[in-house]
PASEBA-1860 file (N, C-alpha, C; in nm, 3 decimals):
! residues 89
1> XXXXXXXX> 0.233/19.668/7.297/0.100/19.707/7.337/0.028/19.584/7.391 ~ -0.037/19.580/7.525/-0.102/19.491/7.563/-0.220/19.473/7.496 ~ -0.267/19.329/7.506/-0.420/19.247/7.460/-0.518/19.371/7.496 ~ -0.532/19.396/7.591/-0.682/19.464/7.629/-0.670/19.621/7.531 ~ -0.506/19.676/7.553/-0.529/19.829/7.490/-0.569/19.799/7.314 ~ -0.478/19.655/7.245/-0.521/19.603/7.150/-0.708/19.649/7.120 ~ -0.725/19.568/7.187/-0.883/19.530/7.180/-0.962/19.692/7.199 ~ -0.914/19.737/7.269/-1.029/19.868/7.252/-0.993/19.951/7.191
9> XXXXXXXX> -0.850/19.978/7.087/-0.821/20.023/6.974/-0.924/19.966/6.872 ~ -0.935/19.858/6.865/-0.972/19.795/6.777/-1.150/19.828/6.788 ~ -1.176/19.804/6.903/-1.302/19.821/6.940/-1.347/19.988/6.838 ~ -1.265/20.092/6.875/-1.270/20.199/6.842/-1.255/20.218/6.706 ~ -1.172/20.136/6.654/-1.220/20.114/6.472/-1.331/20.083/6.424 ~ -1.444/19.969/6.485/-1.527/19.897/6.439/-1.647/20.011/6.496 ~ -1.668/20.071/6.596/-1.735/20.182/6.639/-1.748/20.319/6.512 ~ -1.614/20.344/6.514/-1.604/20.500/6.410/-1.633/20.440/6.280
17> XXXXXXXX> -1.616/20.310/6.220/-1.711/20.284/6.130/-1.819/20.255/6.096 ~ -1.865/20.181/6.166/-2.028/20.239/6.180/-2.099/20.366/6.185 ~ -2.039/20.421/6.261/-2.138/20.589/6.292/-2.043/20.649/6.163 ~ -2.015/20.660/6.074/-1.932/20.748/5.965/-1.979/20.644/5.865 ~ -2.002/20.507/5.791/-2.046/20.453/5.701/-2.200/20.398/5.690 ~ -2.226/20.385/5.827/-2.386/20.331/5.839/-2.472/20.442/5.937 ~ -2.426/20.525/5.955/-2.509/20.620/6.046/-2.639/20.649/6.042 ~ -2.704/20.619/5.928/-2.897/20.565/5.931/-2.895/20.365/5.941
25> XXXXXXXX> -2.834/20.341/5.934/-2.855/20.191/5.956/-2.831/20.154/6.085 ~ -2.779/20.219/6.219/-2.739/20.161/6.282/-2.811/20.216/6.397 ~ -2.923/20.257/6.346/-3.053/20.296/6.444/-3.197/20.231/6.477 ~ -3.163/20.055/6.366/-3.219/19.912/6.379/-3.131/19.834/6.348 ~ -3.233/19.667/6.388/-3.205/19.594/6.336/-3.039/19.546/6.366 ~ -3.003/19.452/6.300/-2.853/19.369/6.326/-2.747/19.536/6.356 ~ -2.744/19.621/6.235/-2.610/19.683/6.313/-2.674/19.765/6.416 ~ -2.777/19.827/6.469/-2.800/19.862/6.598/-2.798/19.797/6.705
33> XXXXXXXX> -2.808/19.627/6.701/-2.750/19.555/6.805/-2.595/19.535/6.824 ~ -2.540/19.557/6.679/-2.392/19.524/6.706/-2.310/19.618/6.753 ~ -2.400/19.775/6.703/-2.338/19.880/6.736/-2.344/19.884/6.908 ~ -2.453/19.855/6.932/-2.491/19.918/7.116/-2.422/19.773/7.172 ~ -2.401/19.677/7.163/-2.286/19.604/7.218/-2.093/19.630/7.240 ~ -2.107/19.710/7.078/-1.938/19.722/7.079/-1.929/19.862/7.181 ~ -2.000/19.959/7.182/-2.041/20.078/7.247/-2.036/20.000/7.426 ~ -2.100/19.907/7.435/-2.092/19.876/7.575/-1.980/19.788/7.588
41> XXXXXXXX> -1.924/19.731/7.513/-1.800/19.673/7.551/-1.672/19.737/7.526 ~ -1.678/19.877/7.480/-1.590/19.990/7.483/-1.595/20.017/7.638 ~ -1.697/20.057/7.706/-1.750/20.118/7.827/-1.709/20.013/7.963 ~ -1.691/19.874/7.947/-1.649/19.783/8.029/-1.509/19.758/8.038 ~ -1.446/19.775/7.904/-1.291/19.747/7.896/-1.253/19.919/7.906 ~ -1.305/20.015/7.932/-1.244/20.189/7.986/-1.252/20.176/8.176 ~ -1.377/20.122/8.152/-1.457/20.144/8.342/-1.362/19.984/8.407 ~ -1.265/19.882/8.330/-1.204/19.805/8.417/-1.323/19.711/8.431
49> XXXXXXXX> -1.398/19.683/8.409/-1.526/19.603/8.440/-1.475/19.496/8.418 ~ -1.569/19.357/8.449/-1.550/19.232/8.390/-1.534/19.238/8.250 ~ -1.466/19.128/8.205/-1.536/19.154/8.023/-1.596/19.077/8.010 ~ -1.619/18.915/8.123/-1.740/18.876/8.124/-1.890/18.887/8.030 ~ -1.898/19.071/8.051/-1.987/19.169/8.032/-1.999/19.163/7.894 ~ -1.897/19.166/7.848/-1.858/19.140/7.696/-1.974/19.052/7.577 ~ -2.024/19.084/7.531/-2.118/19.013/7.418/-2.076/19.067/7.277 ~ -1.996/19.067/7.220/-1.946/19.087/7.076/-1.937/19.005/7.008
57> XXXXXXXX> -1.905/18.878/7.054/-1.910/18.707/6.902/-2.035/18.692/6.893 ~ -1.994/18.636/6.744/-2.097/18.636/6.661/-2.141/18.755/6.565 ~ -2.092/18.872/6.558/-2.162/18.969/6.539/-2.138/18.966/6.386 ~ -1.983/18.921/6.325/-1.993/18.865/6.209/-2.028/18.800/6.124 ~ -2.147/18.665/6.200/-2.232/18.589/6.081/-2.355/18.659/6.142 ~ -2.398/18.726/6.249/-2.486/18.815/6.215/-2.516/18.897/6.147 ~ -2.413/18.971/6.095/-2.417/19.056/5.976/-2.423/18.986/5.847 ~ -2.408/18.852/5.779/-2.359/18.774/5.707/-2.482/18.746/5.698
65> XXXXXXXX> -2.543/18.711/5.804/-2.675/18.649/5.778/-2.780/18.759/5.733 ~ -2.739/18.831/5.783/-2.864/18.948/5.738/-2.825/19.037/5.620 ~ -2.718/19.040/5.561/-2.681/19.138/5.470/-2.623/19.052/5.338 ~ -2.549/18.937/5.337/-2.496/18.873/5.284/-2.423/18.968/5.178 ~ -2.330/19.042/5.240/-2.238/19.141/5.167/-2.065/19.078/5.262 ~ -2.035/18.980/5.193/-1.898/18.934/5.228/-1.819/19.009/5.227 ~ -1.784/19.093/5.111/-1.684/19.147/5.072/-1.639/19.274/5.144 ~ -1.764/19.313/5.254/-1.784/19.439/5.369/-1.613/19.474/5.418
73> XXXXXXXX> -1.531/19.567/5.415/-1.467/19.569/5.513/-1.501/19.567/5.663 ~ -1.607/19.621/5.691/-1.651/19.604/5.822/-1.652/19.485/5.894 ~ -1.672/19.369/5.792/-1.663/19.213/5.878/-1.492/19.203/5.888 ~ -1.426/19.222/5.797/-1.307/19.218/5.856/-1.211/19.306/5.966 ~ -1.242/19.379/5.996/-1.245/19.427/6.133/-1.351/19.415/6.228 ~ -1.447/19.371/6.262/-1.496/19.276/6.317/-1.457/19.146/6.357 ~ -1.393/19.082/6.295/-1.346/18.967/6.271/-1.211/19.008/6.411 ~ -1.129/19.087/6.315/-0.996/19.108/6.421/-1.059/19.132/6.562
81> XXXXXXXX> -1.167/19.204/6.611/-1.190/19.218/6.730/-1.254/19.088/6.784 ~ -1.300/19.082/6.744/-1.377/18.902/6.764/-1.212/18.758/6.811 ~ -1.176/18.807/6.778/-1.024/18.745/6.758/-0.983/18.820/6.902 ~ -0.919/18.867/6.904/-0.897/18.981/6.981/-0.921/18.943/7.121 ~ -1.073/18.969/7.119/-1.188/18.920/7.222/-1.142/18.747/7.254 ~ -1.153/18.656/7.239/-1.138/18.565/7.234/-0.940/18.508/7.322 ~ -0.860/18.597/7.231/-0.735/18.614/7.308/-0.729/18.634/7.431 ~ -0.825/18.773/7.466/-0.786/18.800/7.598/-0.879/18.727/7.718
89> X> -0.952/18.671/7.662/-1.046/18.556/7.772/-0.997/18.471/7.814
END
């Protein structure tokens, strides 16, 4: 499986968890920015776009900083896409 199909698998994990574990949280604040980024960088890596376009790092000590819940599975898949992201640049 190539880097990019990687990445928007992955993308698509960190998406369906949010809207299924935070689905009132992610209508402010840190996960409504992280959500409407991974949502648009789903939409750039489908539409072939630059990934340039791409703004997803960081989104893990953003959450860290604002929640200080380490133990989240959500940062660790975050993390892999952040990784991920970073590979295919």
């Amino acid at each position: 499986m190539g880097k990019k199909k990687q990445l928007i698998d992955q993308i698509i994990v960190v998406i369906n968890k949010l809207e299924e574990e935070y689905a009132k949280d992610i209508k402010s604040g840190v996960l409504q920015l992280t959500y409407s980024r991974y949502k648009n960088a789903l939409e750039i890596l489908e539409n072939d776009e630059d990934i340039k376009g791409i703004n997803i790092s960081g989104g893990v000590r953003a959450y860290m900083d604002s929640y200080n819940d380490y133990l989240n599975t959500l940062l660790g898949e975050m993390h892999k896409t952040e990784k991920l992201m970073r590979e295919l640049s």
